[in-house]
C-alpha positions as CSV (number, residue, x, y, z in Angstrom):
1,X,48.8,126.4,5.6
2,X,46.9,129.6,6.1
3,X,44.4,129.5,9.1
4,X,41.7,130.5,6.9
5,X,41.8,127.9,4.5
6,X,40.4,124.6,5.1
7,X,42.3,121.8,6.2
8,X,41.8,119.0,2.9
9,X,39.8,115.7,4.7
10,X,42.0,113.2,3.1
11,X,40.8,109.4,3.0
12,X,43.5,107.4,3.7
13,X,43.8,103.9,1.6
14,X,46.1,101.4,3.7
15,X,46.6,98.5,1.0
16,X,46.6,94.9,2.3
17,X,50.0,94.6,2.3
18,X,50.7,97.5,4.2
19,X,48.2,96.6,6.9
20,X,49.2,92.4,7.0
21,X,52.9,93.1,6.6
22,X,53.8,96.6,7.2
23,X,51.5,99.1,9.2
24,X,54.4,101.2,9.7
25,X,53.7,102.2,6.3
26,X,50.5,103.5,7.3
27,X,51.4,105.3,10.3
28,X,54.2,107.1,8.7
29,X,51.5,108.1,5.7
30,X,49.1,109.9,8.1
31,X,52.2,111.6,9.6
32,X,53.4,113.1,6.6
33,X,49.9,114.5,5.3
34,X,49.1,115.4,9.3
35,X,52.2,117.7,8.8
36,X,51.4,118.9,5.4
37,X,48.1,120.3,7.4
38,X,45.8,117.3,6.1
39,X,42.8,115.9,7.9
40,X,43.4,112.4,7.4
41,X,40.9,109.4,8.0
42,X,40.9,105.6,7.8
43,X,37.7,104.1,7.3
44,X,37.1,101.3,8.7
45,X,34.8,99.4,5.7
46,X,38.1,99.8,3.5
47,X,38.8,96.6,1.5
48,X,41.2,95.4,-0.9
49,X,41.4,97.6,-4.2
50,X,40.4,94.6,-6.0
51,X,43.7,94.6,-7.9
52,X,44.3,90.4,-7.7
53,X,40.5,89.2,-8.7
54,X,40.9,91.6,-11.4
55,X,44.5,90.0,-12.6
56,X,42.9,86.7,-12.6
57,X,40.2,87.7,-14.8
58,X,37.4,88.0,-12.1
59,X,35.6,91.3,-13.0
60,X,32.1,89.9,-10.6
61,X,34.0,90.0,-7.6
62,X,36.7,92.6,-8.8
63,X,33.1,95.0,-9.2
64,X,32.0,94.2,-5.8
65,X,35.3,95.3,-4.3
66,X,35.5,98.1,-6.3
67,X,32.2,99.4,-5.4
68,X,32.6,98.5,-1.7
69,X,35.9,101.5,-2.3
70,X,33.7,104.0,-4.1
71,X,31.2,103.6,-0.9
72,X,34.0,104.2,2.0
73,X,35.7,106.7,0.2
74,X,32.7,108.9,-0.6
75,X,32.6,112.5,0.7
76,X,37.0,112.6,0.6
77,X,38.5,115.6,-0.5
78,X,41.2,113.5,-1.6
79,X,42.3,109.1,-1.4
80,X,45.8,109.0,-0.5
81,X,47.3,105.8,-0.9
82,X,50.9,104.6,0.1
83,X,51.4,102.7,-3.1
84,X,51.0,103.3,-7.1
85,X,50.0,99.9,-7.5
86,X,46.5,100.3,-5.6
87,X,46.3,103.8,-6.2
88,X,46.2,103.2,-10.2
89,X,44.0,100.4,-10.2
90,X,41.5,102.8,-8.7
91,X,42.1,105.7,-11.1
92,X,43.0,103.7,-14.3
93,X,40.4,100.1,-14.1
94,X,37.5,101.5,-12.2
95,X,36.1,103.1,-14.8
96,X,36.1,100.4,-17.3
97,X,34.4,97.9,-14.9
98,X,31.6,99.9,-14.9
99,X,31.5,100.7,-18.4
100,X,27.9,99.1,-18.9
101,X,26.9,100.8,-15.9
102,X,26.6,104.1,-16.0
103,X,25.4,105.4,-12.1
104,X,28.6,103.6,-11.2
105,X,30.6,104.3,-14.1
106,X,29.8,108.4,-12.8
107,X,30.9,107.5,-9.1
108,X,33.8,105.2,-10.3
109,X,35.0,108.6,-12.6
110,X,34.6,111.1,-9.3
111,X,36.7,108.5,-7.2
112,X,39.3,108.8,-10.4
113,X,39.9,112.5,-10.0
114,X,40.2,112.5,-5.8
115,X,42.7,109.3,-5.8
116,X,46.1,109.9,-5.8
117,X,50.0,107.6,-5.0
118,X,50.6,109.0,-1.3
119,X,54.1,110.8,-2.5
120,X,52.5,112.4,-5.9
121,X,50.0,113.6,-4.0
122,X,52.6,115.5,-1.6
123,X,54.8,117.1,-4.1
124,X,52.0,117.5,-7.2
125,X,48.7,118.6,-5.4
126,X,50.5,119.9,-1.9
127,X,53.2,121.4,-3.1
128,X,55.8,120.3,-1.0
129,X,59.5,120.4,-2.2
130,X,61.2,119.1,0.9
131,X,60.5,117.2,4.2
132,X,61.7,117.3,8.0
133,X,63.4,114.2,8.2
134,X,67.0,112.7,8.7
135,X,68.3,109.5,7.4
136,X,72.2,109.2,7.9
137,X,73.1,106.8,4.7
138,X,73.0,106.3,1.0
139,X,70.0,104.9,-0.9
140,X,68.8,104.0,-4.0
141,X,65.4,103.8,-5.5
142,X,63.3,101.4,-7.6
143,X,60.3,102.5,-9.7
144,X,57.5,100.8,-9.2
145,X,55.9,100.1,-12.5
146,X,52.5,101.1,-11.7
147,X,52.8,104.2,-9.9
148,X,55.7,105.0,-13.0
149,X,53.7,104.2,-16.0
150,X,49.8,104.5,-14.9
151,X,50.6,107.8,-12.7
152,X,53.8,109.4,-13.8
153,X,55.6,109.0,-10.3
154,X,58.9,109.7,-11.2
155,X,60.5,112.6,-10.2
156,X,58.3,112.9,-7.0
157,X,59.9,110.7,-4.5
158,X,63.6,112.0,-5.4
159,X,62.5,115.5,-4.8
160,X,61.7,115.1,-1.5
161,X,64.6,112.5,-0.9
162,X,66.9,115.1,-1.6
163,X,65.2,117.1,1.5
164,X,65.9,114.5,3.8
165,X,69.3,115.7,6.4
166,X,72.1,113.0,6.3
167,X,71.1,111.1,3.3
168,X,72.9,110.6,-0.2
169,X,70.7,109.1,-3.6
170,X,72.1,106.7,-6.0
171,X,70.7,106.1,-9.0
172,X,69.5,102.5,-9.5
173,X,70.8,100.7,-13.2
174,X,67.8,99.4,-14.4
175,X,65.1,101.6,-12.2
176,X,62.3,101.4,-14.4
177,X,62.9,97.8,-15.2
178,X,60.6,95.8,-13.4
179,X,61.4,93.9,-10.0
180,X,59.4,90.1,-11.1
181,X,56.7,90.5,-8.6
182,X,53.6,91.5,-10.7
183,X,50.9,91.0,-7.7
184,X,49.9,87.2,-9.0
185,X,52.5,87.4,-11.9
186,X,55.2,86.2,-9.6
187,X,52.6,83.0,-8.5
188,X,52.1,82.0,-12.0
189,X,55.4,82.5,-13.2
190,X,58.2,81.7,-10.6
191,X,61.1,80.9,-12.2
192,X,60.9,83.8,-14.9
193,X,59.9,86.2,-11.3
194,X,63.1,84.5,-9.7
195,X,65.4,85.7,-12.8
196,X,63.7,89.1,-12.8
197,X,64.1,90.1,-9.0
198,X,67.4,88.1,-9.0
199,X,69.1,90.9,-12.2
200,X,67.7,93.5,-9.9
201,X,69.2,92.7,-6.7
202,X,72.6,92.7,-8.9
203,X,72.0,96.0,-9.6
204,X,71.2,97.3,-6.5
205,X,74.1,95.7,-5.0
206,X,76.4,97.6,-8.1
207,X,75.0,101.0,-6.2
208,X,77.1,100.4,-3.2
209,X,73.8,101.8,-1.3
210,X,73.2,100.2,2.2
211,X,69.2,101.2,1.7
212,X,66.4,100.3,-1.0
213,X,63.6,102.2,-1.4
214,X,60.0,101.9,-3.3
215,X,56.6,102.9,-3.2
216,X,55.2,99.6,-3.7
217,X,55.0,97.4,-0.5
218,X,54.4,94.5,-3.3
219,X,58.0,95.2,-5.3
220,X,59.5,96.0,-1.9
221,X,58.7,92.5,0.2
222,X,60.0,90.9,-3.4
223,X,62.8,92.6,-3.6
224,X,63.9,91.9,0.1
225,X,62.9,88.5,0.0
226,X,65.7,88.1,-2.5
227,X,68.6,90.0,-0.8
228,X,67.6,88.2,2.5
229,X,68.0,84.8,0.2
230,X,71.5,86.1,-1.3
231,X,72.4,87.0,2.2
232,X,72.6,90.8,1.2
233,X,73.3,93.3,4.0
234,X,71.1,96.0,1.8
235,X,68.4,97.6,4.0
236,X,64.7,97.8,2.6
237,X,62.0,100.6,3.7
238,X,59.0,102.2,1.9
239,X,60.2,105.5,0.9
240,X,57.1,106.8,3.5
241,X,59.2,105.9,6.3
242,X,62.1,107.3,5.4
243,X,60.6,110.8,4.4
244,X,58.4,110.9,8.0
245,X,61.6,110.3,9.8
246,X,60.3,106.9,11.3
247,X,62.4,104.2,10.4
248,X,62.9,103.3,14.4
249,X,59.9,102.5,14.4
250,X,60.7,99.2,12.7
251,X,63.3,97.1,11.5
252,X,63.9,96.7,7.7
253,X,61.8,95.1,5.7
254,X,62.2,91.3,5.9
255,X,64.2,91.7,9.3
256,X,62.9,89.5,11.6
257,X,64.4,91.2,14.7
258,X,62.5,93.5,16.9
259,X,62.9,96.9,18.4
């Protein structure tokens, strides 16, 4: 970045499940927009995105989340967020919440245009085309189907992936295909969930990849529950870690054993 321009503040949105289950994901996030020549803050009054109360059909507290969001996040250049999942429910459902509201329906619309998924934002707004990172193995990569069909990440996380030193990409059968978790989907509807995530852990295991990779620490605790159940030897990671070069900072996803 050149010294004269201004280093973008970025606003960083953990997600629940990355701060509960995975902080690593986090970490590795701030690394990679650090490096891209971000200024990147947490803050602290971050909550959830709202996304579950607003499944369930509970827009009153779904509208007090969301505006608790709008309120940390003021003053951002940008909100990163290391998921498509949170990161669309922000751009996409915001606005209609506040529909009949129209002060918040104006701040809920400014927080639309600064949010972004945490890879999209790398490649699309950044620029970037490749990473500094090594990863000696073969993966494959699932879709998440938020951060595919609300925000068009696609092509983002491959083109980086194919940056990283030491690391091969197989296609996934069945990418786009959804993995049965669906936030509270998954509660509601477990046996259908168990015969959704159970057709996709056949096809990653028809990949002959040791690694799986997502965007979606939701789709990615799912999908290694499974293989852990099946006795798989498939590795699981957010793509984050991979691409900031710190998967020893933590064993797979849904490995028990410590480093």
């Amino acid at each position: 970045m050149n010294n004269a321009t201004k280093a973008p503040r970025v606003g960083l949105f953990v997600t629940c499940l990355v701060d509960l289950f995975r902080p690593t994901v986090g970490f590795a996030a701030v690394k990679l927009l650090e490096d891209a020549g971000c200024s990147v803050e947490v803050p602290a009054s971050q909550t959830c995105c709202g996304q579950p109360a607003y499944n369930s059909g509970d827009r009153a507290d779904t509208k007090e989340i969301a505006r608790s969001v709008i309120e940390a996040f003021e003053g951002f250049d940008y909100v990163v967020a290391p998921s498509g999942s949170c990161a669309g429910m922000i751009k996409e459902h915001y606005g209609e919440l506040f529909a009949d509201e129209p002060e918040w329906a104006q701040r809920a619309a400014h927080l639309k245009h600064r949010t972004y998924e945490l890879v999209s934002f790398l490649v699309d707004v950044l620029g970037m085309d490749g990473v500094a990172a090594r990863y000696d193995g073969t993966v494959t990569y699932h879709d998440s189907c938020s951060g595919l069909r609300e925000l068009g990440v696609k092509e983002q996380p491959r083109t980086l992936l194919r940056s990283v030193e030491g690391l091969t990409v197989t296609e996934l059968p069945g990418a786009e295909v959804c993995c049965g978790f669906g936030g509270t989907f998954c509660i509601k509807y477990p046996d259908i969930s168990n015969k959704m995530v159970g057709d996709k852990t056949v096809d990653i295991g028809r990949t002959g990849a040791d690694t799986l990779l997502a965007g979606d620490m939701g789709c990615l605790l799912n999908m290694a529950g499974k293989l852990k159940r099946e006795g798989s030897p498939v590795k699981v990671r957010h793509v984050a870690e991979v691409l900031a070069g710190m998967t020893g900072e933590a064993a797979p996803i849904g490995d028990t054993r410590t480093r």
